[in-house]
C-alpha positions, 0 to 999 in steps of 0.5 A: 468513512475510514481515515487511514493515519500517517503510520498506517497509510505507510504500511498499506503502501508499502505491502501494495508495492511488494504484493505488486511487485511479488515481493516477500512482505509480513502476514502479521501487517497484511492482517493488521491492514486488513483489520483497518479496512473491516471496520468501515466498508464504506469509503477509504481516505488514504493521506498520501501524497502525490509524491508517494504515488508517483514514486510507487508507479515509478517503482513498479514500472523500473521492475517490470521493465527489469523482469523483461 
């Protein structure tokens, strides 16, 4: 099982919010991300909050509702 820290759930949510709502992120953290999720195919635990979900699905509804 891989297990996701603090600091590196942060930046998964952080590149999946601006890969979903087509922003410009950094290729030097994607491929940091995806060098986490290569160790360990077999389940992901991420330490997020439920507050830190509910702001990212929010987040993604403001804009496509702002693109619309």
């Amino acid at each position: 099982m891989l297990v996701l820290n603090d600091a590196q759930a942060i930046v998964v949510e952080s590149l999946l919010t601006k890969m979903l709502l087509n922003d410009t992120y950094s290729v030097a953290q994607l491929e940091e991300a995806i060098g986490w999720f290569q160790r360990e195919a077999d389940w992901v635990s991420c330490p997020f909050e439920q507050v830190w979900s509910q702001n990212l699905a929010q987040e993604i509804v403001r804009e496509l509702r702002r693109q619309t």
